[in-house]
C-alpha positions in Angstrom: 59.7 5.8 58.4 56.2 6.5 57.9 55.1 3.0 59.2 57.1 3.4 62.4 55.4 6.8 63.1 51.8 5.0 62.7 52.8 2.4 64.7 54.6 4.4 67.7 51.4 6.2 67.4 48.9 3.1 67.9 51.0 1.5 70.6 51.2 4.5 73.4 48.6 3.9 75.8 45.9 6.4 76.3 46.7 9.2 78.5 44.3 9.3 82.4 42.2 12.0 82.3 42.5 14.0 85.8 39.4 14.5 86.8 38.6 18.1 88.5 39.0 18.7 92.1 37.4 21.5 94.1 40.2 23.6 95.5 40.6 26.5 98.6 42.6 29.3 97.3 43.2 30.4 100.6 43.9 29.1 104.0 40.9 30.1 106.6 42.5 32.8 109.1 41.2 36.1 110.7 43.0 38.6 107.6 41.3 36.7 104.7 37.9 36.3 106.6 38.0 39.7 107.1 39.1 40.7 103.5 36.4 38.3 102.4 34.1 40.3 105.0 35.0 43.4 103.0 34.5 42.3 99.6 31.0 40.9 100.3 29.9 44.6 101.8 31.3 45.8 98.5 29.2 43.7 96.8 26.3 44.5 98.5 27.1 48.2 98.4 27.7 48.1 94.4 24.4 46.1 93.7 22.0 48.3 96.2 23.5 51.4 94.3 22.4 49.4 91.1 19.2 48.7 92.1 18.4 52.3 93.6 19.5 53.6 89.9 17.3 51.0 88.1 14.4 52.3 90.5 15.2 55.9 89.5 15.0 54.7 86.2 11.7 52.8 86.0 9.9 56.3 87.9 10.8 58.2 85.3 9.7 55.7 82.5 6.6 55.7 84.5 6.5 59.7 84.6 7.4 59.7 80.8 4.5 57.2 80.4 2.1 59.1 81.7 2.7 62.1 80.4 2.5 60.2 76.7 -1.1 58.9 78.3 -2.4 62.1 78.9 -1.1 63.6 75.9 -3.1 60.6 73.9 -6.2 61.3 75.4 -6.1 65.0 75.2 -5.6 64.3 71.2 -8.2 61.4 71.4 -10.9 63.6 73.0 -10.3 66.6 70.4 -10.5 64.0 67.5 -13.9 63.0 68.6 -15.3 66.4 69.3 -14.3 67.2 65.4 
């Protein structure tokens, strides 16, 4: 039994390997290129509201930066005056 499995096995001839093929999800007509039309100003939208919150983000850093600075040199110029 054991030899007839092994040489099944070795006889079937290797299986074709499908290579991959770009496909269109969607057929090109006035809805989808306006849904697609929609989706992009979405995408825009989202990632300009990102990037105005990433700027709000870096002023304050910068604010919070500053104010550290000025605190160092305030304790940096009473330091040397001791």
């Amino acid at each position: 039994m054991l030899s007839r499995l092994a040489v099944r096995s070795a006889v079937r001839a290797p299986r074709a390997t499908a290579a991959p093929v770009a496909v269109r999800f969607y057929s090109e007509n006035a809805f989808n290129k306006k849904e697609k039309a929609h989706e992009d100003q979405y995408a825009r939208e989202h990632e300009k509201k990102q990037l105005e919150k990433l700027k709000k983000q870096i002023a304050a850093k910068q604010a919070e930066l500053e104010k550290l600075q000025k605190e160092h040199d305030e304790l940096d110029g009473n330091q040397e005056k001791q």
